[in-house]
KOLLUM-89187 format. One record per residue: z, y, x of N, C-alpha, C, O in turn. Coordinates in steps of 0.2 Angstrom, whole numbers, plus 5000, padded with zeros to 4 digits. Atoms other than C-alpha are relative to their C-alpha. Layout:
KOLLUM-89187
ZYXZYXZYXZYX/...
***
This chain:
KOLLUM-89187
500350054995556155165506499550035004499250095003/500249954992555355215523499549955002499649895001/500450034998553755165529500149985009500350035011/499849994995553955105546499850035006499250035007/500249954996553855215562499249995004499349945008/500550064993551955185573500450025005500950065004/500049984991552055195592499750035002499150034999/500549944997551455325603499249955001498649975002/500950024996549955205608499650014994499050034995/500449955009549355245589499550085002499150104999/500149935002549055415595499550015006499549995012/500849974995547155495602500150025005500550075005/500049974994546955515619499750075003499350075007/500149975001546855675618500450075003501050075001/499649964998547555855627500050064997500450104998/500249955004546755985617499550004996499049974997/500649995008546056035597499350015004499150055008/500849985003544156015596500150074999500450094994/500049945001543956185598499250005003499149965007/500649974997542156255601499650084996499550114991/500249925002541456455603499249984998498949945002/500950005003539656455594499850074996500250124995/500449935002538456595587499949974993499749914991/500750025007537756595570499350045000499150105000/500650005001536156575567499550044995499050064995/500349975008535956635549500550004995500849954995/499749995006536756695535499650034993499350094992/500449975006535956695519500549984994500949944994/499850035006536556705501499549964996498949984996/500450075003535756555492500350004992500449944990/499750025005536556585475500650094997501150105001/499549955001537656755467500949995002501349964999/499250024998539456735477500049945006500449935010/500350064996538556595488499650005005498950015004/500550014993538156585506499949935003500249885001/500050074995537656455518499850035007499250055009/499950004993538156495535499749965003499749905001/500350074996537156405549500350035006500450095007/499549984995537956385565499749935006499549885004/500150044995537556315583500349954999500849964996/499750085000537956135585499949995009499449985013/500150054995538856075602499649965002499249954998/500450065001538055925608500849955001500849895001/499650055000539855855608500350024994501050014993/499950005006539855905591500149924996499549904997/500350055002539855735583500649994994501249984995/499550015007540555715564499649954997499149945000/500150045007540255595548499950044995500250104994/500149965006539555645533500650004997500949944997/499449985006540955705521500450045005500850085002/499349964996542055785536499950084998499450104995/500149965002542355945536500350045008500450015012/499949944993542856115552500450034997500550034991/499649955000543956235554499550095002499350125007/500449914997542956425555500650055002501050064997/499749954997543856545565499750075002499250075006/500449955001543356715564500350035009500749995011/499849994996543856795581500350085001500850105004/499949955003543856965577500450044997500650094997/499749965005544756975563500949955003501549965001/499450044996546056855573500450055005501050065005/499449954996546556975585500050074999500250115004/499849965005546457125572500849984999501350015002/499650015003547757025564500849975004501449975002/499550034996548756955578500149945002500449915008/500050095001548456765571499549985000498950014999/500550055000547456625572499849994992499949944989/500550005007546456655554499549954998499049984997/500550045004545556495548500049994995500550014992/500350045006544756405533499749945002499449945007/500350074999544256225531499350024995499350034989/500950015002542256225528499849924997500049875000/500050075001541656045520499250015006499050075005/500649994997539956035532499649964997499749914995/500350025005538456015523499249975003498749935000/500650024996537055985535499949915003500449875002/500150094999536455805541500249975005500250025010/500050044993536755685556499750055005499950085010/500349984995535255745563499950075001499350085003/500349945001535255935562500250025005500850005007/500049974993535056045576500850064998501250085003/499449955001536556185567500349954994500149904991/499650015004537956165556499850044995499750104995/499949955007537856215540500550014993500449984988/499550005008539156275526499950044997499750094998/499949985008539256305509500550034998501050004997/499349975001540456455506499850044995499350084995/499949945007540956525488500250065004500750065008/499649924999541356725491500450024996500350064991/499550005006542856725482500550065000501150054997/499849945001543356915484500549995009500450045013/499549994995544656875498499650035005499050035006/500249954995544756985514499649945005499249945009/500650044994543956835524499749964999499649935004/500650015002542656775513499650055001499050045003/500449944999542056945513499850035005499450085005/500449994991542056965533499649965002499249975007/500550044997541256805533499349974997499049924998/500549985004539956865521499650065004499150085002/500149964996539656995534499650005007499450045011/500250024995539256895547499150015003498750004999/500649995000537556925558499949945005500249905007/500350054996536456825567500150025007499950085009/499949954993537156825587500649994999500949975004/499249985001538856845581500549945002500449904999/499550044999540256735588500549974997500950004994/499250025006541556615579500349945004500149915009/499650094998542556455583500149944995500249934989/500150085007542356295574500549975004500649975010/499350044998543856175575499749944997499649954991/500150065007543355995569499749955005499749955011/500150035008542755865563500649984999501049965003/499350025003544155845553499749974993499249964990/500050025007544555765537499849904998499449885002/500150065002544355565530499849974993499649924991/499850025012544655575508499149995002498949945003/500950005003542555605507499549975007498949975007/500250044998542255505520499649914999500049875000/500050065007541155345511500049935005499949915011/500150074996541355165515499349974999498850004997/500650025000539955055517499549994992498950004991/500250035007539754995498499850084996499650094990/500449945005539355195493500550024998501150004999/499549995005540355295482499650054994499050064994/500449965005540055415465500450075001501050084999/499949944999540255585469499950064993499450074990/500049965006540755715455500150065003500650075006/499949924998540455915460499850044995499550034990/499749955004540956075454499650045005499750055011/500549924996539556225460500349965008500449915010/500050024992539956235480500549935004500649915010/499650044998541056095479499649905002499749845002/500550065000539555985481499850005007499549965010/500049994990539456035500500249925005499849895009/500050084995540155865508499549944996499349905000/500350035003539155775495499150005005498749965006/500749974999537355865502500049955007499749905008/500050044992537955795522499949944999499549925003/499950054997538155615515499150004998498850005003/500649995001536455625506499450025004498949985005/500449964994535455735520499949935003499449905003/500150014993535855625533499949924997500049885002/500250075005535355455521500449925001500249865002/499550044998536855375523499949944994499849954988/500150065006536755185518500549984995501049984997/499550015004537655115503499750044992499250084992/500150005004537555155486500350054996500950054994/499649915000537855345480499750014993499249994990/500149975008537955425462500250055002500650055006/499949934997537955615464500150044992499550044989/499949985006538555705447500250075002500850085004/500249944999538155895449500250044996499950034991/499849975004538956025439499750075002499850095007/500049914997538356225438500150034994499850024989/499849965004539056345429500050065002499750075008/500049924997539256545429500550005006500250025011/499650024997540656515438500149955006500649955010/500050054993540256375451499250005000499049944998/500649994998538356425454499849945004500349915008/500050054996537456285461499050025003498550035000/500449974999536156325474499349965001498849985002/500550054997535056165478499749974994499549914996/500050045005534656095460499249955003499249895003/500450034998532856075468499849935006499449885005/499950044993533255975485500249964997500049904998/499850075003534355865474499549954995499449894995/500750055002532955825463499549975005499149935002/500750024996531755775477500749955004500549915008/499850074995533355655485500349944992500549884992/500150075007533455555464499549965002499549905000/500550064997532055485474500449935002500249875001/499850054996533155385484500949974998501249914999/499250015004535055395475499950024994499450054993/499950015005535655395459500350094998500950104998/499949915001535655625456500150004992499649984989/499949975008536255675437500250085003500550105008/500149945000536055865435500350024994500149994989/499750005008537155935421500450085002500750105007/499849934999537656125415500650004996500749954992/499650015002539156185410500849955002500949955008/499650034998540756085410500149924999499849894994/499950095000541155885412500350014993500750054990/499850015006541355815397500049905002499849875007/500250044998541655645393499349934998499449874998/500750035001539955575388499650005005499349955007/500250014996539255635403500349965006499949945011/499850044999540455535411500149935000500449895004/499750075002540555375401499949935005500349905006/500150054998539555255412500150005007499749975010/499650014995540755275427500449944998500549895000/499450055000542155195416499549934997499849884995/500350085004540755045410499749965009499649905011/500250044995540155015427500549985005500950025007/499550074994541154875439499849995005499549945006/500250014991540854915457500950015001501350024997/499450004995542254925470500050105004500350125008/500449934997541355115474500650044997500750064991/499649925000542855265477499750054994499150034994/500149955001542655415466500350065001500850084999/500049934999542355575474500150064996499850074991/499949955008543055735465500150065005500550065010/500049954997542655905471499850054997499250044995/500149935004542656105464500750015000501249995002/499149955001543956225458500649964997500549914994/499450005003545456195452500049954993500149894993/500350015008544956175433499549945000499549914994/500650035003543556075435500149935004499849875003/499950064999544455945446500749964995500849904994/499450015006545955945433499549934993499649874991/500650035004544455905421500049935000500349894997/500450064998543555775428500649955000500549904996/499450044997545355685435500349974990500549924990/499650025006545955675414499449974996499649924992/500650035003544355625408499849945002499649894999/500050094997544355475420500349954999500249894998/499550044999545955425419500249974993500749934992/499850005007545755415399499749954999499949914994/500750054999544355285403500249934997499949914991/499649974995545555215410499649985005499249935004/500150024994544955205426500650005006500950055004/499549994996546355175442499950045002499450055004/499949944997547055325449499749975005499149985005/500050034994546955225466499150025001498950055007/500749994999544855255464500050065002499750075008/500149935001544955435462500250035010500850025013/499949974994544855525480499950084999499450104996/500349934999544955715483500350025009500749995013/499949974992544955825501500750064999501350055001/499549954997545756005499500550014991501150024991/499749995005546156015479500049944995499549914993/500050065004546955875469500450024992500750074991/499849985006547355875451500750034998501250005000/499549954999548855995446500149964993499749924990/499750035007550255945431500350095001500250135005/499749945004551256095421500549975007500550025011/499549974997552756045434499850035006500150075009/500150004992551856055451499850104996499950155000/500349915001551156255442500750015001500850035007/499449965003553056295436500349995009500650045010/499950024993553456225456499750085004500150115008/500349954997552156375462500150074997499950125000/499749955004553056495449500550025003500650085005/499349994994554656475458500050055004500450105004/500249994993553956515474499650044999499950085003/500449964999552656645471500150045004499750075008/500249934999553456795474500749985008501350005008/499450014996554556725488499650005010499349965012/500149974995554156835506500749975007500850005012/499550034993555656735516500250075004500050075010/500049964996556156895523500950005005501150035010/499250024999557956815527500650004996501149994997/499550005003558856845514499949944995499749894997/500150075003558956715498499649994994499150034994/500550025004558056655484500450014991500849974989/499749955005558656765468499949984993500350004989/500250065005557856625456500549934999500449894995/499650074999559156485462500850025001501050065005/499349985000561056485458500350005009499950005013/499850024996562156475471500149945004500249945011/500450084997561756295476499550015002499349985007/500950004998560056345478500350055008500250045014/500049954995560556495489500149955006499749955010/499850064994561456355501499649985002499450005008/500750045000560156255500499750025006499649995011/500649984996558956375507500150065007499850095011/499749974994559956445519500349955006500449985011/499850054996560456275527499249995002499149975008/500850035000558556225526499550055006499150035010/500449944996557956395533500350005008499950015012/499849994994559056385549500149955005500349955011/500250084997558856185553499650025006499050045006/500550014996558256175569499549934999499049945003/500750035001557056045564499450024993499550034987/500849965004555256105556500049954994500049894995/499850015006555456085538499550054995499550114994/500649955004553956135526500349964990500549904989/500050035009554056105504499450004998499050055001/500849995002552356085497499949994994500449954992/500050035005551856055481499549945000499149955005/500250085002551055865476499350035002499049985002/500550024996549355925483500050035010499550025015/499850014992550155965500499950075002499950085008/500049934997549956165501500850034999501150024994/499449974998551456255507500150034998499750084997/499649975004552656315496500850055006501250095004/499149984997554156355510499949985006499549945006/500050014994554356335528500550035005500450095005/499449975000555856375538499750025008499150015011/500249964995556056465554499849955007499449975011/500550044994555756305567499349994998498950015002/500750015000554256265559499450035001498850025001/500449954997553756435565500149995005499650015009/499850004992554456405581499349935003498949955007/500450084997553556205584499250044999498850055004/500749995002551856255576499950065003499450065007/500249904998551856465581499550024995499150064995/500449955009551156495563500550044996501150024994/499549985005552056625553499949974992499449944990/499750025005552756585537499150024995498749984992/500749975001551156705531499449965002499149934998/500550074997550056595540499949944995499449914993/500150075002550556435532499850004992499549964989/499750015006550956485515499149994996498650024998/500749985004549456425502499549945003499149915000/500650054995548656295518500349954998500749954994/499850034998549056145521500349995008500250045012/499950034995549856035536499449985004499549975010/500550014997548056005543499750075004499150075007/500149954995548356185549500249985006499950025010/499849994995549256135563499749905003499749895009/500150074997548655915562499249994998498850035001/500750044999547055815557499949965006499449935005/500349994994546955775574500049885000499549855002/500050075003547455565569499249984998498850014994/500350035002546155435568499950024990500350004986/500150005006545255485549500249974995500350004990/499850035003545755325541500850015001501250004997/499250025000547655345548500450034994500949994991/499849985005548055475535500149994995500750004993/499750025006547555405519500349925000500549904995/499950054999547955225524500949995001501249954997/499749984999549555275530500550045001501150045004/499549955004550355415524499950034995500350074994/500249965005549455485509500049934993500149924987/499850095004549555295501500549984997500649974991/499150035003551255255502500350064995500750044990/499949955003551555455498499949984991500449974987/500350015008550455435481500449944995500449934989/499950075003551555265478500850014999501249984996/499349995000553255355480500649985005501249985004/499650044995553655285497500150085005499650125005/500049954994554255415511499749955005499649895004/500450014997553355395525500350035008500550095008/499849984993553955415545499449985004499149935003/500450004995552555445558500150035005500650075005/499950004992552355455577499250054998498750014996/500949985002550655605574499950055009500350075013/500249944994549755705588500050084993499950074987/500149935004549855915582499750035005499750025011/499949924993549256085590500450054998500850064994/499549965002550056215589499650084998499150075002/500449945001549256395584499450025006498850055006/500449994993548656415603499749965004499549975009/500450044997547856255605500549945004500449885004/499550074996549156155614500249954995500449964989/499950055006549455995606500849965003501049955009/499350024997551255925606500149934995499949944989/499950055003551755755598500749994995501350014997/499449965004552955765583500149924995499649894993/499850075006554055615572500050024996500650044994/499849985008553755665555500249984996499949924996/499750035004554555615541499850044993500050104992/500349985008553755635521500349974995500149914993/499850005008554655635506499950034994500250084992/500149965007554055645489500450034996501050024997/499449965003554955745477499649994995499050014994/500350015009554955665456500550054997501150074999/499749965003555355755444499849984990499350004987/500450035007555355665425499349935003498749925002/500650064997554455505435499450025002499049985004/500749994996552855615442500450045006500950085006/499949974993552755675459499850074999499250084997/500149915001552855895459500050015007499750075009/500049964994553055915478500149955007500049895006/499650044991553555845498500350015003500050055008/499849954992554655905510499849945003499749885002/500650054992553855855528500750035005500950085005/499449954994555255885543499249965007498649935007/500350014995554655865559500550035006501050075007/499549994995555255855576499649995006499249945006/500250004994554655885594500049965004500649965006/499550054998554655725602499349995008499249935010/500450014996553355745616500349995008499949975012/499750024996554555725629499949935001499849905006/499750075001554955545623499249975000499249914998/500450045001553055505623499750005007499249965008/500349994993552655555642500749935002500549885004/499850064998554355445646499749934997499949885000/500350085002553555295636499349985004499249925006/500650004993551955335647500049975006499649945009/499850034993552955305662500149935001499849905005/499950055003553655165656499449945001499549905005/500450055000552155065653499550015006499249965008/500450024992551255115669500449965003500249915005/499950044996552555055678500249914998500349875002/499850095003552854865667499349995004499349955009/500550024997550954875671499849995007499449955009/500050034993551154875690500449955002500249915006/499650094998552554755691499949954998500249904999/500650055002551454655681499649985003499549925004/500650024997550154655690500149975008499849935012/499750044991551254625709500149934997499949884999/499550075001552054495699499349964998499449904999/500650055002550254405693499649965007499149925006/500350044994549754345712500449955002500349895001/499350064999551354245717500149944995500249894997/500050035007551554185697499449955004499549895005/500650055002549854115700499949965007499449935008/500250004994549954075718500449924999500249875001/499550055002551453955713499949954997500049894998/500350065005550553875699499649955001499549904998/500550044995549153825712500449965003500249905002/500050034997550353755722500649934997500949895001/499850045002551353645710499449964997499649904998/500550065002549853555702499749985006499649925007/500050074995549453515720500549965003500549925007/499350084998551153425723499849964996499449914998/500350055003550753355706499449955001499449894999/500550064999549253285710500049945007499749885007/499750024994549853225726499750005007499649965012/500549984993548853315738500450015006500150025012/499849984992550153355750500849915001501449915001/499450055001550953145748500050004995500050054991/499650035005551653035737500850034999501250035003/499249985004553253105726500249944996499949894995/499850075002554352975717500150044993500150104992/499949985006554652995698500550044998500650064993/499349965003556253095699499650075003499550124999/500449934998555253225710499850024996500150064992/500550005006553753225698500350044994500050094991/499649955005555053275684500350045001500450074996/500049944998555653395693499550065001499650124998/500549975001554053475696499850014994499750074993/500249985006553453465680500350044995499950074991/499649965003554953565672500150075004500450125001/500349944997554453685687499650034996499850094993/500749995001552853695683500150034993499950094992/499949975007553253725663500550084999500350134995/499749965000554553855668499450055002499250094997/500649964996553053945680499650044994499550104993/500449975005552053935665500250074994499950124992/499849935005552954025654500350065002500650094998/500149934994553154165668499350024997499250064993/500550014999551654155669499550044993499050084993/500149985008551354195649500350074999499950124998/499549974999552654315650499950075003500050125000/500449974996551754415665499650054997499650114997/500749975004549954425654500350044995499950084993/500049985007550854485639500250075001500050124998/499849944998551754625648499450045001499350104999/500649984997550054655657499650034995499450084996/500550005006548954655641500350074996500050114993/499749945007550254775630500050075006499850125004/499949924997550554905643499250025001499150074999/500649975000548554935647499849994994499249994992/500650005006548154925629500550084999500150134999/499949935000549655075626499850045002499650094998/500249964997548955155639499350014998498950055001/500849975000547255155632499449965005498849955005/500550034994546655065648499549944999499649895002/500550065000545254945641499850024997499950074993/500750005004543754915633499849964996500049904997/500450025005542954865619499449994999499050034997/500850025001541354775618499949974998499949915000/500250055005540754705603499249985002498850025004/500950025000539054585604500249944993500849924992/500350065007538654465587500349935003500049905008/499550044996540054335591500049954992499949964986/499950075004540254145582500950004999501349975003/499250025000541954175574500249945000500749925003/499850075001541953985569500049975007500649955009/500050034991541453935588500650015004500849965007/499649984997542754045596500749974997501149945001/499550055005544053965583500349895002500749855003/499950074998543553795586500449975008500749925010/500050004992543753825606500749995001500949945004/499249984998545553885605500449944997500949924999/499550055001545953745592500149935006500649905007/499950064994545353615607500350015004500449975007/499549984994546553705618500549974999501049945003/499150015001547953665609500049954995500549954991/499850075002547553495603500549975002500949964998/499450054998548853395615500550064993500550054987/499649965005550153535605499949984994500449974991/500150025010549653495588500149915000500649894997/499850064999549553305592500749995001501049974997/499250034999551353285598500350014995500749974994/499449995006552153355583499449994993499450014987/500250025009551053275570499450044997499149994994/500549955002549853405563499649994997499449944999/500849995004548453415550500050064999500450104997/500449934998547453555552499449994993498949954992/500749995003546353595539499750055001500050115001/500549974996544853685544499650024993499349984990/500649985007543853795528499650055002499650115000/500549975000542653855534499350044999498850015001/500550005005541353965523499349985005499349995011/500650044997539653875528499650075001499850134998/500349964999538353985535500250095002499950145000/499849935000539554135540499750055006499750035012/500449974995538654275549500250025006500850055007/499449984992539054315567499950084999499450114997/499849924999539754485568500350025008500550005014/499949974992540054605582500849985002501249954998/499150034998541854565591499649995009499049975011/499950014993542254565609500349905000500649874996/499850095002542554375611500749985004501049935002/499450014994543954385625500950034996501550014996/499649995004544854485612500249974993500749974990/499850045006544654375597500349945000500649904996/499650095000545054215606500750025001501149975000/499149975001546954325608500149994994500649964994/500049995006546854345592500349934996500849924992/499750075002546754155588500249965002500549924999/499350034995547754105601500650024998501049974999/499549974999549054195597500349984992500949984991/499750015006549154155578500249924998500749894995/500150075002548653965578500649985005501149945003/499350044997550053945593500750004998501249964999/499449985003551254025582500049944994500449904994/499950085005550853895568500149955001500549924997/499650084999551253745577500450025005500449995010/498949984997553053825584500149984994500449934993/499750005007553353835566499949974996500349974991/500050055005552753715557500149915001499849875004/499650074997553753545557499749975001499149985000/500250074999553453385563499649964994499849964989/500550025007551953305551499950054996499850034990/500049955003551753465544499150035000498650015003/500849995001549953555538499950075003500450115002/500349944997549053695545499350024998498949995001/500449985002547853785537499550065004500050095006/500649974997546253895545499550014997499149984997/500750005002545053985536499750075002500050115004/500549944998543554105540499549994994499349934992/500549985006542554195525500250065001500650105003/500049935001541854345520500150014994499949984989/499549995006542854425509499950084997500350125000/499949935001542354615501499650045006499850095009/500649954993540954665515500650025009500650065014/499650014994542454595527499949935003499849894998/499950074998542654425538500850025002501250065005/499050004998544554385537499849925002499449885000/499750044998545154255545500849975000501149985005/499550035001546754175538500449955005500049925008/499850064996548054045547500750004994501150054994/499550035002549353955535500549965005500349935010/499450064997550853845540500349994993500350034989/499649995003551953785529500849985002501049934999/499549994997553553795539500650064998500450114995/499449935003555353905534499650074996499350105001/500049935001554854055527500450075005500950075006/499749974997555154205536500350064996500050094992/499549945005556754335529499950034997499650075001/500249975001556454435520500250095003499950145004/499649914997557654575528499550005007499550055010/500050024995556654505544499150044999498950085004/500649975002554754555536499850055003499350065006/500349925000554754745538500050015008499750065010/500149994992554854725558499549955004499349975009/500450044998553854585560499650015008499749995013/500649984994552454655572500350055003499950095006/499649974996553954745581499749975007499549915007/499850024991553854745603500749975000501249994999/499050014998555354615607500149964993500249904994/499950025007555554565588499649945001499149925003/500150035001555854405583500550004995501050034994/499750035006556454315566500649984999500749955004/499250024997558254275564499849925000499949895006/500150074999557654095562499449975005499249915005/500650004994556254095575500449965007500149925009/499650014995557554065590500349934997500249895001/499950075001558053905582499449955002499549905005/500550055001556553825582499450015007499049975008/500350004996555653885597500450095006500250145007/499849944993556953985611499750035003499850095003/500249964993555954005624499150084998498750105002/500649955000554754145615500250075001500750094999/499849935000554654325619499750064994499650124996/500149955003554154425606499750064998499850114995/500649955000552554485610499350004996498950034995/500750035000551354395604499750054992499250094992/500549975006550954455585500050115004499650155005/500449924998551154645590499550035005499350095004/500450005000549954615602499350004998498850035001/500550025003548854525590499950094997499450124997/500249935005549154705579499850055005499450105003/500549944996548754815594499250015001498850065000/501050005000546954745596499950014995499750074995/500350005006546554705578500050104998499550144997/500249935002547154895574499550055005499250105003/500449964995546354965590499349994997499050044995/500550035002544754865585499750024993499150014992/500349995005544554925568500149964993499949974987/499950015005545354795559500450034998500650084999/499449985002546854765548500449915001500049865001/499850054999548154635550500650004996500950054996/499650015005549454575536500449945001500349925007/499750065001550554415532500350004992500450054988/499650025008551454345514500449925004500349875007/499550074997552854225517500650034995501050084995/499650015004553854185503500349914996499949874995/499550045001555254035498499449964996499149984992/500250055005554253865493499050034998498650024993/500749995000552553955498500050005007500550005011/500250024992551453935515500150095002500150134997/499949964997551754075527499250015003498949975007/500550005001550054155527499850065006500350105006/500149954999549354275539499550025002499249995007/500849974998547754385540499850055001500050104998/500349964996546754465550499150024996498649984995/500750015003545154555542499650055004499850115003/500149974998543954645552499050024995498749994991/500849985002542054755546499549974999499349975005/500650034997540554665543499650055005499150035008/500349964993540054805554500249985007499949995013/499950034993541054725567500450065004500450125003/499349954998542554805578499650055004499050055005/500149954998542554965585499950025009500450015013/500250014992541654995604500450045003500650095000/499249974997543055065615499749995008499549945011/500450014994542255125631500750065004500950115002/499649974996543555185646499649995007499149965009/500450004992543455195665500249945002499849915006/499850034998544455055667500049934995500149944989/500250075003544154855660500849984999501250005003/499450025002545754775653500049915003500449885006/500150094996545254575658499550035004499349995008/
***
């Protein structure tokens, strides 16, 4: 089962990696094996606490030929004038060049990257492992709100350098300080306590193995459990890395796997499409020769990193919402992502993610990928030009519309009732041009990115009620009972209002197409989980099941939908899903045989996302 494909307009407007040349400031060790780099900060530096950078050494880069990074978690606050990371010295050749570094010295920071340690509003409990307490330090410094437990681990082995700093921020969050290794006593009153709050898990290897069996013994749900760069290991995913260890791809074959296998990696290897193997926390075990060609990483480069060597560049939430989710649930996964390439160029790539079980647990991925950057500048074309022959066609459309409401009204003479009905069936066809025009108009500047977003503290009931008075005559004709639930005293939240009344336009119109003659119609607004949704029921047909997975398709309509209302085009909810997801929220549906067909839109009580361009979309 395949998740289904986004569209390029998903994809950041964006033409080159966050890349920035900066100095460091200071290099101290703070700890035996433990520095903390500080480093100028762009002013178009701008991350979240939990994210984390890319450090590029420059030096040792074109010593070696390649593009040489490591992912840093950043540990400094909101407000701090440098960057600062927490790097264990773990013997290798480029911890110990970047334990070397002087004050003055030049490097490259690639970033912000990253979304797993990202926290939501409601807080989370953070569990660290010595320096694996680095994205923890960012959300704390920078006094981010919500509700934080911080569970600090120090050992000989994961030295931990701030025990003091943590004690002076117990003032304000919930800090436990503990030596040695997790146990589960130190951890009991995660699994007694019932919040909705993520669990962060970060350190070595071992100590997130730990922590990860100790939780889940509780039980608490996997689904809590978040990690960034190391996720919990099984005996298959090791025996997976055992395979692979001593395997240099020199071109020839792999002297551990029969004859089938030789095949295998011999068809695999010479695929012109970019084809990597990973084990189940996503570091590359295998990589054939396009995927050295697309990305321009050698085999050596990749081996050991992840995919966030050549991506990250996706909106933060896109990742795990959308492909680390369904991955974890055993769904492959097809994406439309933006990438770079070792040299900074970024090229747009169809990927496709499949988990690999082994005895019912997931051991690995292959990831293919394919160059499809070509087909995203013709979709570009594409919609600029719907966008201009939309926009010729919206003065005549409307010029037409002026001048049959004034025959109708009988400003140029009397018409006789046969005219009249002619006119009128004019007039309805115009309109639904007229519809038809805006809708093109509306989808192609939102693909294109061209519009704005401006939330102010907006009366979703108000705006609701507005749109339902619009389409009173239409619900009267066909009978209607509207029930209206509306939670009493709901807080006005931020929203663009021009985009929310689309939003209810678009859902409430489609309720009475579909819902019969004398038929009910349901409407509620509550906050639901530190969100305002808004639901719209019908009880009308059900929609297909085989019909479902396209739903919010451009064009796509229901095999039973054309019965009951011809003349629609098929734009309407994938618009509704353009805004809503551009905006911040999320948008769903349930429609099942002998149940109301439900569909809901929920957005932040922080309210949608501000969206500033050069050009206005209304």
């Amino acid at each position: 089962m395949e998740e289904a494909v986004s569209v390029f307009g998903n994809l950041p407007d964006i033409t080159r990696e966050p890349r920035f040349r900066v100095r460091v400031t200071a290099n101290k060790e703070v700890a035996p094996d433990v520095i903390i780099l500080s480093l100028e900060r762009p002013k178009e530096f701008a991350f979240k606490p939990g994210q984390y950078l890319w450090l590029v050494l420059p030096k040792r880069s074109k010593q070696l030929g390649i593009i040489d990074r490591r992912a840093y978690s950043i540990c400094s606050s909101l407000n701090s004038a440098t960057l600062e990371l927490l790097i264990r010295i773990t013997g290798s050749e480029y911890s110990s060049e970047v334990k070397t570094l002087l004050e003055g010295d030049e490097v490259a920071i690639i970033g912000p990257m990253g979304s797993a340690f990202v926290p939501p509003p409601q807080g989370a409990v953070m569990i660290a492992g010595g320096t694996g307490v680095s994205p923890f330090l960012s959300i704390l410094r920078s006094g981010t709100a919500g509700k934080f437990s911080l569970l600090a681990y120090n050992a000989q082995e994961r030295p931990s350098h701030c025990a003091k700093e943590l004690q002076k921020l117990s003032r304000v969050y919930q800090v436990i300080l503990h030596e040695g290794n997790p146990n589960g006593t130190d951890l009991a009153f995660i699994g007694k306590e019932a919040d909705n709050r993520p669990i962060f898990i970060s350190g070595p290897q071992d100590f997130v193995d730990r922590v990860t069996a100790i939780l889940l013994s509780f039980p608490i749900a996997a689904e809590k459990l978040r990690y960034e760069a190391l996720y919990p290991s099984n005996e298959a995913s090791k025996e997976m890395h055992d395979l692979f260890a001593n395997n240099k791809q020199s071109g020839g074959v792999l002297q551990d796997f029969p004859q089938l296998g030789d095949l295998f990696f011999l068809v695999t290897r010479q695929t012109t499409n970019h084809a990597v193997l990973t084990d189940h926390n996503g570091k590359i075990l295998f990589a054939n020769h396009a995927a050295e060609q697309i990305t321009g990483y050698t085999f050596e480069e990749m081996k050991g990193q992840t995919s966030r060597l050549w991506g990250g560049l996706m909106p933060p939430p896109y990742y795990a919402e959308k492909v680390w989710i369904p991955l974890q649930q055993g769904v492959a996964v097809k994406r439309v992502l933006t990438n770079r390439r070792r040299d900074g160029r970024l090229y747009v790539a169809l990927a496709t993610i499949t988990p690999i079980s082994f005895d019912g647990a997931i051991i690995g991925y292959i990831a293919t990928e394919e160059d499809v950057t070509y087909l995203k500048d013709i979709d570009k074309a594409k919609s600029e030009f719907v966008s201009l022959a939309s926009h010729q066609l919206k003065t005549p459309v409307g010029a037409m519309r002026w001048s049959l409401e004034m025959l109708l009204a009988g400003d140029y003479g009397k018409i006789t009732p046969k005219q009249r009905e002619v006119l009128r069936q004019v007039w309805m066809m115009n309109d639904r041009m007229n519809e038809l025009v805006s809708s093109l108009l509306n989808i192609s500047r939102i693909e294109m990115g061209v519009f704005v977003i401006e939330p102010v503290p907006t009366d979703f009931v108000a705006i609701c009620k507005e749109v339902l008075g619009e389409m009173e005559s239409r619900r009267a004709k066909k009978g209607h009972t509207v029930i209206k639930d509306f939670e009493a005293r709901l807080p006005r939240v931020s929203a663009d209002p021009k985009f929310l009344r689309i939003i209810f336009q678009n859902l409430i119109s489609n309720a009475i197409k579909y819902t019969p003659a004398n038929g009910k119609i349901k409407i509620s607004l509550k906050v639901d989980d530190n969100s305002i949704m808004c639901s719209v029921a019908n009880n009308g047909a059900p929609i297909p099941a085989s019909d479902q997975p396209r739903i919010f398709e451009k064009m796509f309509r229901a095999s039973n939908a054309a019965e009951q209302d011809p003349s629609g085009n098929g734009f309407g909810l994938y618009i509704v899903k353009l805004i809503v997801e551009n905006a911040g929220g999320r948008i769903w549906f349930t429609s099942k045989k002998g149940e109301d067909t439900v569909f809901y839109v929920t957005f932040p009580l922080s309210g949608m996302i501000r969206r500033e361009v050069d050009k206005k979309i209304f």
